[in-house]
Structures are given as C-alpha cells and as structure tokens.
N, C-alpha and C positions, 0 to 999 in steps of 0.2 A: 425498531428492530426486535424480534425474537427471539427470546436465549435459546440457546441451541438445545437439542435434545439428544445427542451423543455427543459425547467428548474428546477431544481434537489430544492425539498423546503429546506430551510436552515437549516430545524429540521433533514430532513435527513440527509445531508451531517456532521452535527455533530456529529448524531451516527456513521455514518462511520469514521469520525476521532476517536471517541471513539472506537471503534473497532479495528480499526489497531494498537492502539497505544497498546491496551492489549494484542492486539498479540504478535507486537514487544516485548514487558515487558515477555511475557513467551516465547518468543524463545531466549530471550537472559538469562533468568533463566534455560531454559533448561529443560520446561515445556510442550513441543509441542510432540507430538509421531513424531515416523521419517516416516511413511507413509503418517502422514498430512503435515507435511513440505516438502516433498518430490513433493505432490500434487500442493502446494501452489509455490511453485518454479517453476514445469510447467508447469501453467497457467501465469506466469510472464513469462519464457520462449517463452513460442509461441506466444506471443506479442511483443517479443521484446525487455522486459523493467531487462532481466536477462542474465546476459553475460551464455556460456556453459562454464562448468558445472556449474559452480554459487554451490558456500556453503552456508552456514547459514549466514555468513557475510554480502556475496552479499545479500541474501535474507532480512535480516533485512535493509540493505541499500536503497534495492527496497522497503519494505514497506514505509522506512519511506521518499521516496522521492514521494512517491504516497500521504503519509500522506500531504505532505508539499504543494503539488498540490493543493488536494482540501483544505486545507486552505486559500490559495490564490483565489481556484475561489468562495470562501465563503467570499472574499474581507477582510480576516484577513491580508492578504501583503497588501502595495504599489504597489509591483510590484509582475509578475510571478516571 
C-alpha cells in the first residue's frame, strides 16, 4: 500500500471510524440486508482485504481491521 499523498482531515477519518464501527454493531446484530453485505464483501474482495468466500465473520473481521487502521493513521496507536 502507498502512503497517501493528501491528507485525510481528522474530523473525517472519525466519522469514518464512526461509521464502520455502526456497521459492524448491525451486522453482528444481524441488521444489515443480505444484498448490502453481500456488496460490502465485494468490494473488500477485489482489494484484497477478504479471503473467498468470506462470510459475515470475515466481513466484520475486515471491517473492523480497516476500523483499526485508520485509528492508527489518526495517531490513536503508537504504532500500526
């Protein structure tokens, strides 16, 4: 992966953590229709970041290792 070459403002990348994370919370409630988890899966798929076939597991797995990313590069880690 490529570090970015503009910088993402930190107001954004927190809603996007907010985002993901409400995701996660309804697809592990079992909240999400199965076309949009379906969608959501692959577009993680064709990046890379979702094993095949990848279930709801994996999926929330991928979300919330995406979540965990950009908290890091919002310098909430030490480290990646």
């Amino acid at each position: 992966m490529q570090p970015t070459l503009r910088p993402v403002a930190p107001e954004d990348m927190a809603v996007l953590i907010g985002i993901l994370a409400v995701l996660e919370g309804h697809l592990l409630a079992g909240d999400v229709p199965d076309h949009l988890t379906h969608r959501l899966a692959e577009r993680f798929r064709r990046l890379g970041m979702l094993p095949e076939p990848g279930d709801e597991v994996s999926l929330r797995e991928a979300l919330d290792g995406l979540n965990h990313r950009l908290r890091s590069a919002l310098g909430e880690y030490d480290a990646p």
